[in-house]
PDB file of N, CA, C and O in Angstrom:
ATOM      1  N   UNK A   1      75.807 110.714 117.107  1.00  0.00           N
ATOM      2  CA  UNK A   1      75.133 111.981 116.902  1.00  0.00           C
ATOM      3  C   UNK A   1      75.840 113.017 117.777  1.00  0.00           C
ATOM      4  O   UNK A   1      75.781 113.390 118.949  1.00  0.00           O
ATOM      5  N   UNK A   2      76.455 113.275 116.801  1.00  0.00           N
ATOM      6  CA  UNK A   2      77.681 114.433 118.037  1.00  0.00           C
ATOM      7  C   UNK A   2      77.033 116.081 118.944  1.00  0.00           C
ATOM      8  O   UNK A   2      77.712 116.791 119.686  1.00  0.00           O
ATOM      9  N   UNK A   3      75.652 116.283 118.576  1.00  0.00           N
ATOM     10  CA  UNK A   3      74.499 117.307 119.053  1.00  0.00           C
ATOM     11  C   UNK A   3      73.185 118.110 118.181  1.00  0.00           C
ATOM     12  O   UNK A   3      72.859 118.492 117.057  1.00  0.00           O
ATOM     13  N   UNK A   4      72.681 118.040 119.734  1.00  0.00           N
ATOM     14  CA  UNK A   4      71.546 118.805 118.454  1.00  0.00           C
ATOM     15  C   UNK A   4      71.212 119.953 118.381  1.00  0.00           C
ATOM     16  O   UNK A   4      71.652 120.794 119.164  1.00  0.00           O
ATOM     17  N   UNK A   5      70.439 120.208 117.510  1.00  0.00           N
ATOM     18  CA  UNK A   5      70.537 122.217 117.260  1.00  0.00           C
ATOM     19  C   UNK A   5      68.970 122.640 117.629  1.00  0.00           C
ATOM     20  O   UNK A   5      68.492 121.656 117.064  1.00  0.00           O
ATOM     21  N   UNK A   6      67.994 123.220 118.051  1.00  0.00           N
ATOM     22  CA  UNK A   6      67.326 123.653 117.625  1.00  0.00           C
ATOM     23  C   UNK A   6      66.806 124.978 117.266  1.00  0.00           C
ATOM     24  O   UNK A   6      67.288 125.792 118.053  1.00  0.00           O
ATOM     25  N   UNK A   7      66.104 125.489 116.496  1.00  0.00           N
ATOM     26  CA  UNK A   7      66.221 126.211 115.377  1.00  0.00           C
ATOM     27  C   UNK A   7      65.178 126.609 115.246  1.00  0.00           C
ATOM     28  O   UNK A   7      64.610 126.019 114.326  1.00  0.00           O
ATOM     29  N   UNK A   8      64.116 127.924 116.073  1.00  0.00           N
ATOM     30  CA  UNK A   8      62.645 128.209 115.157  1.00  0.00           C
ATOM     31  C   UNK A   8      61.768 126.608 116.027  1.00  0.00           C
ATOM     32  O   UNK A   8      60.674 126.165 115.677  1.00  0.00           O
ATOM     33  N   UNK A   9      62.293 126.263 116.710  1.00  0.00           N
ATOM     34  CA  UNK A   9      61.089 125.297 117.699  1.00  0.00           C
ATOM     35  C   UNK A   9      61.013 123.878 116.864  1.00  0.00           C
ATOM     36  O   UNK A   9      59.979 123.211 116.909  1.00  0.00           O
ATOM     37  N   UNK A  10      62.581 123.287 115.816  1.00  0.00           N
ATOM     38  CA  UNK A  10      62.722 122.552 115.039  1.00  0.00           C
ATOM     39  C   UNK A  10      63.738 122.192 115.558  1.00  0.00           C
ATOM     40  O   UNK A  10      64.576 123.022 115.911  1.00  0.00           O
ATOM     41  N   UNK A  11      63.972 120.467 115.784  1.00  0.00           N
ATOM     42  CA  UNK A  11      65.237 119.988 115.948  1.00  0.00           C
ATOM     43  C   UNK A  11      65.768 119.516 115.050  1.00  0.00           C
ATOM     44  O   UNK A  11      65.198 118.598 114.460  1.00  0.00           O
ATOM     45  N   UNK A  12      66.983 119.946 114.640  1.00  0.00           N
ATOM     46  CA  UNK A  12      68.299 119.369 113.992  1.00  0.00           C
ATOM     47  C   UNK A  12      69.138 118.918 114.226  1.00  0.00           C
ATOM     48  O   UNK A  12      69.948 119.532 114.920  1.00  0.00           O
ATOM     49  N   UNK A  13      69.454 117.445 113.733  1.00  0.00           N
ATOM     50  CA  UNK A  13      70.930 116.762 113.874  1.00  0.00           C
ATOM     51  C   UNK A  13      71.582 115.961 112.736  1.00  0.00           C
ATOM     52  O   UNK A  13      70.977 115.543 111.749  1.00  0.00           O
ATOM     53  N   UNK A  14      72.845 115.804 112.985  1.00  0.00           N
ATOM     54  CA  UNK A  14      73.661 115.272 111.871  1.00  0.00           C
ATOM     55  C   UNK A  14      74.260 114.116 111.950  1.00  0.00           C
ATOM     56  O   UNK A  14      74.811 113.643 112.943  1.00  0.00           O
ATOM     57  N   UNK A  15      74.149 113.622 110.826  1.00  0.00           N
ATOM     58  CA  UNK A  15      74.734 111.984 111.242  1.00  0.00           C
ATOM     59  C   UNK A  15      76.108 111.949 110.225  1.00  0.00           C
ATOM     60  O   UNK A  15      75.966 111.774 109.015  1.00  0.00           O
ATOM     61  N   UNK A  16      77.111 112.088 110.688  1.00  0.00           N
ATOM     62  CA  UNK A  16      78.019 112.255 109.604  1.00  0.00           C
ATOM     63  C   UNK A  16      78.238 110.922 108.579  1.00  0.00           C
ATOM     64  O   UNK A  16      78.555 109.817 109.021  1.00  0.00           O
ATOM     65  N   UNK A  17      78.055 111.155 107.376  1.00  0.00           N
ATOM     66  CA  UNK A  17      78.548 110.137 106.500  1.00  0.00           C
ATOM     67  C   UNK A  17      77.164 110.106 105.392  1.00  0.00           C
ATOM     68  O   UNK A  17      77.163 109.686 104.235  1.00  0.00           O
ATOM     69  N   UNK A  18      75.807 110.808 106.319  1.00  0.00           N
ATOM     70  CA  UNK A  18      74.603 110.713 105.870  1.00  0.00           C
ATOM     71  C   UNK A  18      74.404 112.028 105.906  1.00  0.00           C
ATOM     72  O   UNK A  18      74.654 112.437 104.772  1.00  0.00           O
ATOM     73  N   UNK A  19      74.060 112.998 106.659  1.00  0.00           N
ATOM     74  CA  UNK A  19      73.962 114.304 106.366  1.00  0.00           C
ATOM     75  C   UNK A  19      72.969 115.175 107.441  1.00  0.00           C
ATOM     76  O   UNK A  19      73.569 115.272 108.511  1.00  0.00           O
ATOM     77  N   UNK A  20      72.090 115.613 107.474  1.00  0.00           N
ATOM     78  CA  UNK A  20      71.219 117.194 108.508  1.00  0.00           C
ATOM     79  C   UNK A  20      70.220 116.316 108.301  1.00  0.00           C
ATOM     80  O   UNK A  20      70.106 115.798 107.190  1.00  0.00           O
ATOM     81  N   UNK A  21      69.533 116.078 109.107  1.00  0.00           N
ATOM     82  CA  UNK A  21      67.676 115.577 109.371  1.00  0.00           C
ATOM     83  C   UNK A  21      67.274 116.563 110.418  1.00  0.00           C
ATOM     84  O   UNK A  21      68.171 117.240 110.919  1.00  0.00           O
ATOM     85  N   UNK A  22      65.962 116.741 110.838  1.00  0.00           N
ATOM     86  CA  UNK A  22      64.987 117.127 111.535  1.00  0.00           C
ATOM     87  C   UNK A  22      64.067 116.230 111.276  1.00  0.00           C
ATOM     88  O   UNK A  22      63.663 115.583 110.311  1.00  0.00           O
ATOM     89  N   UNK A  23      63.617 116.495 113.514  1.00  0.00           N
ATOM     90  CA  UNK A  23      62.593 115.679 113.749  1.00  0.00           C
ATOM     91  C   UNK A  23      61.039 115.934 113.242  1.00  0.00           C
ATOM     92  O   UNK A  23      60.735 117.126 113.188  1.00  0.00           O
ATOM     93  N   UNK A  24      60.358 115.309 112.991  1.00  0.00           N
ATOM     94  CA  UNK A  24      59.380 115.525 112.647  1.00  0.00           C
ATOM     95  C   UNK A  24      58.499 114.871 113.037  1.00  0.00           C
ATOM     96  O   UNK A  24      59.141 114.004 113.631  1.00  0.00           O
ATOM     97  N   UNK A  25      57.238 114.552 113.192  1.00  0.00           N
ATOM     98  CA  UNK A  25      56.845 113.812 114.204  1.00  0.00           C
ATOM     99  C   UNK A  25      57.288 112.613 114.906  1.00  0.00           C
ATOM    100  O   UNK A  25      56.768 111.498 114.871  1.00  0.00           O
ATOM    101  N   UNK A  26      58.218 112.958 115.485  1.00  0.00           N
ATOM    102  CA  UNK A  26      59.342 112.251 116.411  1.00  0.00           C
ATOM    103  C   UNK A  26      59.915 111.044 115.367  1.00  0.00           C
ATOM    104  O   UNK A  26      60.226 109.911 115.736  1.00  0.00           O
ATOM    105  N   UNK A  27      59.987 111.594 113.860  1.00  0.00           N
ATOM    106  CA  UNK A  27      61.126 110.742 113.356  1.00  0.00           C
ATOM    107  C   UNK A  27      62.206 111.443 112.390  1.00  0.00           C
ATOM    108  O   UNK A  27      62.115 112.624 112.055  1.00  0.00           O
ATOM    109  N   UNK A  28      63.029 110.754 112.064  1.00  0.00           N
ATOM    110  CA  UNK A  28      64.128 111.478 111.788  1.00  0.00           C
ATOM    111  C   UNK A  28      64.095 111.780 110.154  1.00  0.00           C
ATOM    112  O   UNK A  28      64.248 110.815 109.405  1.00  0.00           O
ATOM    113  N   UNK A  29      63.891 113.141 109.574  1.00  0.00           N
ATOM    114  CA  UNK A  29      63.915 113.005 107.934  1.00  0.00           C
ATOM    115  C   UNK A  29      64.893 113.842 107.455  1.00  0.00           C
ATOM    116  O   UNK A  29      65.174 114.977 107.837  1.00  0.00           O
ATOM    117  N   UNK A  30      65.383 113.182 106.586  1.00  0.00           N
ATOM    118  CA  UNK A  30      67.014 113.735 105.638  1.00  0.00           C
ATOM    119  C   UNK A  30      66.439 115.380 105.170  1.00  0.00           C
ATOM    120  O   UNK A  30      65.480 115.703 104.468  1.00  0.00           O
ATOM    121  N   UNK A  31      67.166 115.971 105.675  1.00  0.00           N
ATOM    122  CA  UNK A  31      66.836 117.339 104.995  1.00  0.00           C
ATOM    123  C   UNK A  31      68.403 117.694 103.814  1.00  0.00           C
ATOM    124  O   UNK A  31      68.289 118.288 102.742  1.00  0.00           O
ATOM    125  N   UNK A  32      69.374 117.305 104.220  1.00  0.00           N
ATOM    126  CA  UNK A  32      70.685 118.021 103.600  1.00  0.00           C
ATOM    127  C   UNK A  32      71.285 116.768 103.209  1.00  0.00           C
ATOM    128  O   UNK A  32      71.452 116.110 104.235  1.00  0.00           O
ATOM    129  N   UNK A  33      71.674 116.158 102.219  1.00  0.00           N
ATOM    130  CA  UNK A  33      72.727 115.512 101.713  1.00  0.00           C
ATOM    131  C   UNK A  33      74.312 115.396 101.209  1.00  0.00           C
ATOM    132  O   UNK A  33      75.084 114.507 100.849  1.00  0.00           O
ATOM    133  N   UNK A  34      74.322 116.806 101.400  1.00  0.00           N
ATOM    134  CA  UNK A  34      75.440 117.374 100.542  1.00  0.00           C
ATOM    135  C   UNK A  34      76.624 116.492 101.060  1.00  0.00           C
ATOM    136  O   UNK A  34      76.290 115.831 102.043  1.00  0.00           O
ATOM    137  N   UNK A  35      77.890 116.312 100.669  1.00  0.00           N
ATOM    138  CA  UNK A  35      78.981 115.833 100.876  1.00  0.00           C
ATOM    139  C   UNK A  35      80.226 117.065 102.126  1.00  0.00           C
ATOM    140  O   UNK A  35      81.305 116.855 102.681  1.00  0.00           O
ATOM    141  N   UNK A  36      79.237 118.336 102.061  1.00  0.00           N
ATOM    142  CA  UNK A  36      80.014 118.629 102.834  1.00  0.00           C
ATOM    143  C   UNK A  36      79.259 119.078 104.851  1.00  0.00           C
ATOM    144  O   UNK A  36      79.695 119.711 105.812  1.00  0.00           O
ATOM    145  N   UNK A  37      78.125 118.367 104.578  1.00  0.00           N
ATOM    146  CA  UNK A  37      78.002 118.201 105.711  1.00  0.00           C
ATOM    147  C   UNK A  37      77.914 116.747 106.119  1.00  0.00           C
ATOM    148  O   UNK A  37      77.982 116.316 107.270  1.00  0.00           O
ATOM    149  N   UNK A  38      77.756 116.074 105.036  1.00  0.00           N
ATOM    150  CA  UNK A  38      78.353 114.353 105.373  1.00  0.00           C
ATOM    151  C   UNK A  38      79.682 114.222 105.584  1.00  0.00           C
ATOM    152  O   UNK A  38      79.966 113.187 106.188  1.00  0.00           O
ATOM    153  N   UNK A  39      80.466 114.818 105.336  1.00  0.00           N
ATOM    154  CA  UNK A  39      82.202 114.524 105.771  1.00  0.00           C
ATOM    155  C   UNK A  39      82.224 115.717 106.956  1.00  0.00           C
ATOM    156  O   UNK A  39      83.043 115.131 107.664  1.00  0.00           O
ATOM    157  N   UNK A  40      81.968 116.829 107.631  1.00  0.00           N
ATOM    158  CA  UNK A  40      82.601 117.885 107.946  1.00  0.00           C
ATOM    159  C   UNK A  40      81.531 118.180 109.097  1.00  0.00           C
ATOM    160  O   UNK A  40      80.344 118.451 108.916  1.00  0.00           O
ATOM    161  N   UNK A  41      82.110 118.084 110.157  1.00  0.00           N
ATOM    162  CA  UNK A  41      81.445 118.368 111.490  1.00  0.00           C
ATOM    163  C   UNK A  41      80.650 119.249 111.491  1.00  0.00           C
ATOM    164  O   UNK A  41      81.078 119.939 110.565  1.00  0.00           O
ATOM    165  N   UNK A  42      79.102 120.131 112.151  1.00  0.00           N
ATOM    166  CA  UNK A  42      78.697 120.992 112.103  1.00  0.00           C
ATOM    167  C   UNK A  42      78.943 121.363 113.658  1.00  0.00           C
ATOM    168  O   UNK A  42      79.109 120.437 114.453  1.00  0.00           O
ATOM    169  N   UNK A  43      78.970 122.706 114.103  1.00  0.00           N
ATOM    170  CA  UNK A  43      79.138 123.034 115.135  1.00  0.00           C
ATOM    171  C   UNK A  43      77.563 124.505 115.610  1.00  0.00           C
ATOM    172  O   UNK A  43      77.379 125.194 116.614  1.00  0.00           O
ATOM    173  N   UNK A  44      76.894 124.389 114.457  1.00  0.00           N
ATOM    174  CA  UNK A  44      75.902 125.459 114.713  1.00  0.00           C
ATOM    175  C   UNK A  44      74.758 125.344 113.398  1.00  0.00           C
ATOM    176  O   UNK A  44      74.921 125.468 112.185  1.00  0.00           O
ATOM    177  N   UNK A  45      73.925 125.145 113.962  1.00  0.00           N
ATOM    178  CA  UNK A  45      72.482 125.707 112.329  1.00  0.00           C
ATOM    179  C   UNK A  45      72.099 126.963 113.152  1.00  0.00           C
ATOM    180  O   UNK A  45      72.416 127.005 114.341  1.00  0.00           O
ATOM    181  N   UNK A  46      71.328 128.148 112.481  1.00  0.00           N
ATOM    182  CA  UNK A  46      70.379 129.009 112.924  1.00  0.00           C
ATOM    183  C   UNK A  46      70.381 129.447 111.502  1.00  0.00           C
ATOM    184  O   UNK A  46      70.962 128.977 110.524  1.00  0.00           O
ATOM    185  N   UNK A  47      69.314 130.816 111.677  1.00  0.00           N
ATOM    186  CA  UNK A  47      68.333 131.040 110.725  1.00  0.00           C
ATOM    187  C   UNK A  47      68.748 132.908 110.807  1.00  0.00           C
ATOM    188  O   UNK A  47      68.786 133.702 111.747  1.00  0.00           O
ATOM    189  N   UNK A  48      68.956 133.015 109.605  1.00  0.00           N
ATOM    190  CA  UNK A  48      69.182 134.284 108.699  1.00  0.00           C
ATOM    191  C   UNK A  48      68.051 134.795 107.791  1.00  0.00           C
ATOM    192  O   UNK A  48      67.754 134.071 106.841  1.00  0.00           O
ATOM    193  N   UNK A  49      67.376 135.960 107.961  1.00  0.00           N
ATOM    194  CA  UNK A  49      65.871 135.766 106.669  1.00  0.00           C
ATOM    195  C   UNK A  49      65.713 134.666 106.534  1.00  0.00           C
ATOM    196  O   UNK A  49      65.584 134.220 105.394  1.00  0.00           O
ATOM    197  N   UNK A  50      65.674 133.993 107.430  1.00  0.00           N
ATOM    198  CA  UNK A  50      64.359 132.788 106.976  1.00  0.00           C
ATOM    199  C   UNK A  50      65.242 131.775 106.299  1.00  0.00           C
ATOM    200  O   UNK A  50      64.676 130.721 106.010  1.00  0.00           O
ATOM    201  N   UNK A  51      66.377 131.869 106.022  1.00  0.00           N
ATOM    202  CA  UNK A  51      67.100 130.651 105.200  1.00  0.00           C
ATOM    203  C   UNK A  51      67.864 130.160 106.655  1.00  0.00           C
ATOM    204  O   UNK A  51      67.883 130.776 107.721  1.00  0.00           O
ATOM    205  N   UNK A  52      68.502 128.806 106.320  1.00  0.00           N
ATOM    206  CA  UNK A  52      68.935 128.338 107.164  1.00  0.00           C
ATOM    207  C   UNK A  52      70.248 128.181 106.993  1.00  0.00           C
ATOM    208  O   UNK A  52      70.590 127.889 105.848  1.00  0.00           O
ATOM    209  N   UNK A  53      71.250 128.313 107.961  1.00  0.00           N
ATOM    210  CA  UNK A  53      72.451 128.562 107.849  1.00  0.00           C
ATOM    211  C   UNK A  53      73.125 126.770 108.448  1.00  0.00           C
ATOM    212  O   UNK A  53      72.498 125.777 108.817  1.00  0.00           O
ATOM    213  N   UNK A  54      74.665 127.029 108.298  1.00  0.00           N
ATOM    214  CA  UNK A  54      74.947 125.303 108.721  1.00  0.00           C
ATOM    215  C   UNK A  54      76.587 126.134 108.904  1.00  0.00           C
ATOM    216  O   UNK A  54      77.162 126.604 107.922  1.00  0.00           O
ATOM    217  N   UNK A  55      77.148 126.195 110.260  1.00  0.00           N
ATOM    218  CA  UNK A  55      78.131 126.457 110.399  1.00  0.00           C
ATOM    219  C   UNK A  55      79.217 125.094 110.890  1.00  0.00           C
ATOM    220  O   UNK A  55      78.937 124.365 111.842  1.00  0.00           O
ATOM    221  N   UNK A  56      80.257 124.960 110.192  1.00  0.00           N
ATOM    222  CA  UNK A  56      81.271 123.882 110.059  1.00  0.00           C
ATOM    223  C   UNK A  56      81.870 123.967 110.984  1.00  0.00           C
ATOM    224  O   UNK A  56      81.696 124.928 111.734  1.00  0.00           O
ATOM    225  N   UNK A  57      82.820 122.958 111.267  1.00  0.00           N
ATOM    226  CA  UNK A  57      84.247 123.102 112.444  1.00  0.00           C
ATOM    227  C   UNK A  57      85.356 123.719 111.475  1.00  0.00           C
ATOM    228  O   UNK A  57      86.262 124.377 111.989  1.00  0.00           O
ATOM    229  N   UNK A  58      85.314 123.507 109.905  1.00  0.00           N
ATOM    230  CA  UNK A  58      86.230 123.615 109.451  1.00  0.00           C
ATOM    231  C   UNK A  58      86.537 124.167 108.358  1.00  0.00           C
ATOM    232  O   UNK A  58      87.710 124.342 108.027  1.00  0.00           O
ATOM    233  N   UNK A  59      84.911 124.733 107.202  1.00  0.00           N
ATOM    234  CA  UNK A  59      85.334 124.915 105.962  1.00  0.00           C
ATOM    235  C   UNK A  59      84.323 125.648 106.169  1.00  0.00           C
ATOM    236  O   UNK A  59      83.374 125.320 105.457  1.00  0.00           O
ATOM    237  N   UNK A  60      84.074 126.735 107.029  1.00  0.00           N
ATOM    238  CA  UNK A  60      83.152 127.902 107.140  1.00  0.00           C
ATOM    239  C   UNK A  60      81.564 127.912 107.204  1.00  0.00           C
ATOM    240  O   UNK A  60      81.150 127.246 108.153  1.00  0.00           O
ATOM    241  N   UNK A  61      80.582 128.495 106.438  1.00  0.00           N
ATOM    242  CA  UNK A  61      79.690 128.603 106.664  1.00  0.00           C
ATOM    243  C   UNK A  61      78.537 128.363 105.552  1.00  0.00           C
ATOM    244  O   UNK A  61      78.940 128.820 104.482  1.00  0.00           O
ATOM    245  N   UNK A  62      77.382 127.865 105.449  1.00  0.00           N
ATOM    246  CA  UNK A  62      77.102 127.649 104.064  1.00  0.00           C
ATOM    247  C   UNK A  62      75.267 128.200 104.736  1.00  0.00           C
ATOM    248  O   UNK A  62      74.748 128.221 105.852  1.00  0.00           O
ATOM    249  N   UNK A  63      74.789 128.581 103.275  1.00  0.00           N
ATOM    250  CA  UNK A  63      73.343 128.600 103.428  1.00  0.00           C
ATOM    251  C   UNK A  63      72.527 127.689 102.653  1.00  0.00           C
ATOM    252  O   UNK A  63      72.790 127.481 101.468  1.00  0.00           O
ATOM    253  N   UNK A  64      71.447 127.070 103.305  1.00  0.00           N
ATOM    254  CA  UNK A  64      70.484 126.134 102.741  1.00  0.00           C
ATOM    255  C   UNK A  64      69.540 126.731 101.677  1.00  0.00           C
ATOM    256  O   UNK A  64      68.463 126.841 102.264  1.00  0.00           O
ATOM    257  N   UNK A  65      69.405 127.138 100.509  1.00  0.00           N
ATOM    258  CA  UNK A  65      68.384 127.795 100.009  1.00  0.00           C
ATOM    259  C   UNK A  65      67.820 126.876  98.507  1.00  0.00           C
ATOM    260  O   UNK A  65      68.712 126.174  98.032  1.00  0.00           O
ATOM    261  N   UNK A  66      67.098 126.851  98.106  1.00  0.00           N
ATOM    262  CA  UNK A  66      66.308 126.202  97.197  1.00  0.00           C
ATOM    263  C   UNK A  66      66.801 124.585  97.203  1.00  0.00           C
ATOM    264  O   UNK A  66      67.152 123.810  96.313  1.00  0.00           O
ATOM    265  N   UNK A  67      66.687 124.505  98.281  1.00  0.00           N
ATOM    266  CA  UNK A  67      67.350 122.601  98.073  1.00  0.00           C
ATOM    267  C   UNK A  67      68.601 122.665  97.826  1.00  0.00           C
ATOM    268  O   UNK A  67      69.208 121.662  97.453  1.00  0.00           O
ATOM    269  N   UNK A  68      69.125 123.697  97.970  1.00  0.00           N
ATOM    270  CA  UNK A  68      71.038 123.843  97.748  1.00  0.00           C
ATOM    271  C   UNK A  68      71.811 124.258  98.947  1.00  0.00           C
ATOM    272  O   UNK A  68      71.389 124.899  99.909  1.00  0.00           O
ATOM    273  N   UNK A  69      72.915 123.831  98.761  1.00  0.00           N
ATOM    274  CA  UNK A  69      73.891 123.721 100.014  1.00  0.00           C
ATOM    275  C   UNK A  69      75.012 124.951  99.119  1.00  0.00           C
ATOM    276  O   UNK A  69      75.685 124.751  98.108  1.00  0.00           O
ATOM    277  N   UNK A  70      74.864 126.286  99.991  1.00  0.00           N
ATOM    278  CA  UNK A  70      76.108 127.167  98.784  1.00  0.00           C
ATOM    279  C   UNK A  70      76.702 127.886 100.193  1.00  0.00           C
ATOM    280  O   UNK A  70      76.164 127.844 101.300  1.00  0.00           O
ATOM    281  N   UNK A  71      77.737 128.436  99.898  1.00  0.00           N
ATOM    282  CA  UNK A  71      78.651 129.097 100.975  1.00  0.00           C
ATOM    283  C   UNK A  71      78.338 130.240 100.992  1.00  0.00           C
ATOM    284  O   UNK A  71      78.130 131.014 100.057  1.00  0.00           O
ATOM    285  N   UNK A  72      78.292 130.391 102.132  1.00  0.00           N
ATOM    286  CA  UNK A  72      77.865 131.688 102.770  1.00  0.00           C
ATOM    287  C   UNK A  72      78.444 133.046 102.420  1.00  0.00           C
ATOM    288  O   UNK A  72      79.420 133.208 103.152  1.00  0.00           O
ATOM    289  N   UNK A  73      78.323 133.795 101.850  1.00  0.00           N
ATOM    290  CA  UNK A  73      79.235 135.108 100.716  1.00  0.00           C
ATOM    291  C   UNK A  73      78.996 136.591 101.765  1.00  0.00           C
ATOM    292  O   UNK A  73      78.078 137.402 101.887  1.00  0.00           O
ATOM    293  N   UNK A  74      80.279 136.425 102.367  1.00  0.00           N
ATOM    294  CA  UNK A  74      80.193 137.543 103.112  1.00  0.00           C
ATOM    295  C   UNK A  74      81.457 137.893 102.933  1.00  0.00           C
ATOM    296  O   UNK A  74      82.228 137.295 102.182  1.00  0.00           O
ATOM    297  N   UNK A  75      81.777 139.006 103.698  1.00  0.00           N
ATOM    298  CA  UNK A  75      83.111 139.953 103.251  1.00  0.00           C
ATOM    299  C   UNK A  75      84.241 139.064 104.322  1.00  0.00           C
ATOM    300  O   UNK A  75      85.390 138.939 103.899  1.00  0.00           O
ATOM    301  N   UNK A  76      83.891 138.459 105.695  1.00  0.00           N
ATOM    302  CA  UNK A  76      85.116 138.072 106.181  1.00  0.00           C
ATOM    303  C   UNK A  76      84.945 136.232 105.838  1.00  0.00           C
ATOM    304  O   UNK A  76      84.897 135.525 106.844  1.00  0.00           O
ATOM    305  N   UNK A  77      84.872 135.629 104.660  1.00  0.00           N
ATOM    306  CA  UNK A  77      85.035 134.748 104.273  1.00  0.00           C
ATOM    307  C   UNK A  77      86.458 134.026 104.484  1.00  0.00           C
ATOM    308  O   UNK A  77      86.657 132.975 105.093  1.00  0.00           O
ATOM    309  N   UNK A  78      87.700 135.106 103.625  1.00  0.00           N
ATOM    310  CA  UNK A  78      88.964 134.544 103.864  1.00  0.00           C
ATOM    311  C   UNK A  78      89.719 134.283 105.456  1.00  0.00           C
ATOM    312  O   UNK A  78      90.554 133.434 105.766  1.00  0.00           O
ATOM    313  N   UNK A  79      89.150 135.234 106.207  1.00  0.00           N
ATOM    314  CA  UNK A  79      88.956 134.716 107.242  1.00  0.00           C
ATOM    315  C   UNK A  79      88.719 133.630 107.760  1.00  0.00           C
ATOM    316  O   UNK A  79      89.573 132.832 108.146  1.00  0.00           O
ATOM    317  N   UNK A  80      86.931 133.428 107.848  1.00  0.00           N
ATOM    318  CA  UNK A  80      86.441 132.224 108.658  1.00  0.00           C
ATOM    319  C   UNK A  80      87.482 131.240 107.674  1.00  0.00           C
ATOM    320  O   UNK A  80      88.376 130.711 108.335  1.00  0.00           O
ATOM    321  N   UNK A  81      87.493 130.952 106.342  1.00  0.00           N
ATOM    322  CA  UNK A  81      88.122 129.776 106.034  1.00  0.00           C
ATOM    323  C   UNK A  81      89.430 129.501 106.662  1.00  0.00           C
ATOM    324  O   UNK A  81      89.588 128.298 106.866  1.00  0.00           O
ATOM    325  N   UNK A  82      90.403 130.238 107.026  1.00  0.00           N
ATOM    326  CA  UNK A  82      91.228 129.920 107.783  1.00  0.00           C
ATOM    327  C   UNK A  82      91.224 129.333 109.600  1.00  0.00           C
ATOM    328  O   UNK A  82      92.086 128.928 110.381  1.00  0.00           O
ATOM    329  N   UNK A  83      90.418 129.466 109.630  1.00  0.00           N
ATOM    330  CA  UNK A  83      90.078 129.243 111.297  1.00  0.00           C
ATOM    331  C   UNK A  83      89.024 127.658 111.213  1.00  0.00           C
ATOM    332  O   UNK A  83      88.331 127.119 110.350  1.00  0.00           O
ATOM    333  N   UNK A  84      89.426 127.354 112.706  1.00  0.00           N
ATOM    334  CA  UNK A  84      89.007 126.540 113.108  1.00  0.00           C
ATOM    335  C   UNK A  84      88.230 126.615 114.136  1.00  0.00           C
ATOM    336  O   UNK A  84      88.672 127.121 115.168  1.00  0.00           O
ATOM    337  N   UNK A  85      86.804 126.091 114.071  1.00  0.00           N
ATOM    338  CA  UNK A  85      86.008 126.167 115.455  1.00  0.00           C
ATOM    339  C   UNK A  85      85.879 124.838 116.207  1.00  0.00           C
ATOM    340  O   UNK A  85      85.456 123.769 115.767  1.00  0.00           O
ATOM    341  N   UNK A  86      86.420 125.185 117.680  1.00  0.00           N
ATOM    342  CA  UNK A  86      86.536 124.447 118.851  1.00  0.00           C
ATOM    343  C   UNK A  86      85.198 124.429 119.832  1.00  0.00           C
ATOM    344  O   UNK A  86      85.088 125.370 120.618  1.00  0.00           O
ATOM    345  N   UNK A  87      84.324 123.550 119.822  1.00  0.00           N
ATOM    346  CA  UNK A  87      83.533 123.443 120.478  1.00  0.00           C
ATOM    347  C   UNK A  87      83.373 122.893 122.492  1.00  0.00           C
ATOM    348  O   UNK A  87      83.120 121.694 122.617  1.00  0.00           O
ATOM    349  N   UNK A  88      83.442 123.294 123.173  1.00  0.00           N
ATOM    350  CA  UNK A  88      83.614 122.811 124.677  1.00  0.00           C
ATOM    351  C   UNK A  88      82.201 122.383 125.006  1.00  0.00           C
ATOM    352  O   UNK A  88      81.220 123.024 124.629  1.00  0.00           O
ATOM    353  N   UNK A  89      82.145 121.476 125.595  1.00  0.00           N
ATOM    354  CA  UNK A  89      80.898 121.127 126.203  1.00  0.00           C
ATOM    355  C   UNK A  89      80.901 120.865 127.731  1.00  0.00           C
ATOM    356  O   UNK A  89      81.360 119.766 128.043  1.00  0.00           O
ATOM    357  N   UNK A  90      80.509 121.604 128.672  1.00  0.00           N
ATOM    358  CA  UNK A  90      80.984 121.309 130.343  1.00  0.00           C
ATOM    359  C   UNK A  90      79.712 120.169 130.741  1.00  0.00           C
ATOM    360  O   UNK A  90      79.654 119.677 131.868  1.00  0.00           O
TER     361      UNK A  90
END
């Protein structure tokens, strides 16, 4: 479990290969399945209007909305997709 997020007084973590859970009464339930947060590191969740965001190490940024995993549509897109985020932990 490479860290956890919390989010709105909700914990989130990722199990790569399986996908985003939050705790819920102190057990762990699958919220996200998608294939690209099962292969692809997350380095950040937080919350935009109320939807929930899932920021990558590597293939940008996506929003959670109706049970769907879609990429985040903003103007510096071609950007973030080129970059890589480096996380430090002291």
């Amino acid at each position: 479990m490479p860290k956890l997020f919390k989010v709105d007084g909700d914990i989130y973590f990722q199990k790569i290969g399986e996908g985003i859970f939050k705790i819920e009464n102190g057990q762990p339930v699958l919220v996200v399945d998608n294939p690209i947060v099962q292969d692809n590191i997350l380095v950040n969740i937080f919350k935009i209007k109320d939807e929930l965001l899932f920021q990558t190490q590597e293939v940008g940024i996506y929003k959670f909305k109706n049970s769907k995993l879609l990429l985040w549509e903003v103007a510096s897109n071609k950007i973030i997709s080129k970059l890589s985020v480096i996380v430090v932990f002291n």
